[in-house]
N, C-alpha and C positions, 0 to 999 in steps of 0.2 A: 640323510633325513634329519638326523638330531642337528648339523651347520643349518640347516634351515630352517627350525624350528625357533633356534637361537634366534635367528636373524629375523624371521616374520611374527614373534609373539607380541611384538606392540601392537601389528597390525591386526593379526588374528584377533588382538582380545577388542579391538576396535570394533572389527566386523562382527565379532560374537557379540556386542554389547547390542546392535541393530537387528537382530535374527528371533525370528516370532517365535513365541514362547507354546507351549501346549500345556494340557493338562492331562495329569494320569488318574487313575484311582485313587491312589493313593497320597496324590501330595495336594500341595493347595492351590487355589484357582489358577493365583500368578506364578506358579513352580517352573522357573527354565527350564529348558531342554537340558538333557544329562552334556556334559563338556566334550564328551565324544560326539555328540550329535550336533553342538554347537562348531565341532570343528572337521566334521565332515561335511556339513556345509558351507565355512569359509574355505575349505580346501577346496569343494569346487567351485566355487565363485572365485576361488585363486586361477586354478585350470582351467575355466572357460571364460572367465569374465562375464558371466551370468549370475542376474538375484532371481531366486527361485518365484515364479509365478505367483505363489500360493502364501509368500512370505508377506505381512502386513502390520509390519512393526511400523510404528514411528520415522518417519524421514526417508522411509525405499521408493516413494513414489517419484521424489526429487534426486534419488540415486540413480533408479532406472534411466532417470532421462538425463544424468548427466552420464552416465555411460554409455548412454545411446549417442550422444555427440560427441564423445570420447572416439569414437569406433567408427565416425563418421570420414568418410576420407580425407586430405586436405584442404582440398578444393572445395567443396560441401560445407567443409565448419568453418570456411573464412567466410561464405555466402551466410550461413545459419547467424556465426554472430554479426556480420553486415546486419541482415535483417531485424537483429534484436537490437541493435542499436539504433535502428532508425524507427522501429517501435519504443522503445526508449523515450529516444528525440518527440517524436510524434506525441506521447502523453505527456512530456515535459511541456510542450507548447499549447496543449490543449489546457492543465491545468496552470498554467501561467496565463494564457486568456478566462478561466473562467474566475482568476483570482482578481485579474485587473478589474475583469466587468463587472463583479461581485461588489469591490471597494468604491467603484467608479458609480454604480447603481447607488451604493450605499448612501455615498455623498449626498447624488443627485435627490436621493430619496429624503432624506433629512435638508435642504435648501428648499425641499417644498412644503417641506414640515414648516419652516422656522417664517417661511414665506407669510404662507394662510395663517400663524400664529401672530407674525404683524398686522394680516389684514383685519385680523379678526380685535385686536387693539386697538388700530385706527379707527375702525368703527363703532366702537367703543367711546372714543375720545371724541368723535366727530358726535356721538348723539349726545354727549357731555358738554357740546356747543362750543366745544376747542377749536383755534381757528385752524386752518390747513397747514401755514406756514407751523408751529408747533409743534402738531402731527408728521409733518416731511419732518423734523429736524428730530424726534421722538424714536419713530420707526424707520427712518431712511427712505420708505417709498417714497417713488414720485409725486408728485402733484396730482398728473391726470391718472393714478390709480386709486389715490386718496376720495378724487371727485366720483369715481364711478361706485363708492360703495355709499 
C-alpha cells in the first residue's frame, strides 16, 4: 500500500483538487473535505473508475463524459470520434459560409450605400444646371442614370 501511495500521489492530489467540498459546523463555507475523505474518494474513482454522482465541483461534468468514452469499447469510440469530427467539419462549414455571406453582404451593402450617395450628387449637380457630361465624369454614373433623375 505505501509503493502505491508513492507512485499515485501526483495523481491523487489531482483528483483531490476536483472533489466537492462540504461544509461542517464548525469550519467555513469553502472548508474541504478532511484528506481522508478526499482520499477515499479518489481511491474509489481509482477502483471503479467512477465520479460520484453527487460530486459537483468544477470540470466533473466534462470528466464524466470523457470517461464515459474512455470505457466505450473500440469499435464505438472510433464511430463517437468519426461523429464529432464530422460535427466539427459540419460547424466549420457553416461558420465559414455565414463569415463569406456576412463580408459578402457587407460589400454589397455599402456599394448601395456609395451608389444612392452618388445619385443623390448628381441630382444635386444636375438641379445646379451642370451639364451631364460633368456629372458622368464627377460621379462615374451613366448617362441614362444621370437622365432619369
Amino acid at each position: 500500500m505505501g509503493d502505491f501511495l508513492v507512485l499515485f500521489a501526483p495523481v491523487l492530489r489531482q483528483i483531490a483538487r476536483y472533489l466537492p467540498h462540504h461544509r461542517s459546523e464548525n469550519a467555513s463555507k469553502t472548508h474541504p473535505k478532511s484528506s481522508h475523505d478526499k482520499f477515499k474518494t479518489a481511491s474509489k474513482f481509482l477502483k471503479t473508475g467512477e465520479i460520484d454522482k453527487n460530486a459537483t465541483a468544477k470540470g466533473l461534468p466534462e470528466a464524466r463524459e470523457r470517461l464515459r468514452i474512455d470505457t466505450l469499447p473500440d469499435v464505438e469510440k472510433r464511430a463517437y470520434y468519426r461523429d464529432m469530427e464530422a460535427l466539427r467539419y459540419q460547424r466549420s462549414v457553416i461558420k465559414t459560409g455565414w463569415d463569406e455571406g456576412h463580408t459578402e453582404g457587407f460589400k454589397e451593402g455599402r456599394a448601395e450605400g456609395e451608389k444612392k450617395k452618388a445619385k443623390e450628387v448628381a441630382k444635386r449637380m444636375k438641379e445646379m444646371g451642370l451639364s451631364i457630361k460633368d456629372i458622368v465624369q464627377c460621379t462615374q454614373l451613366t448617362h441614362e442614370e444621370i437622365e432619369k433623375l
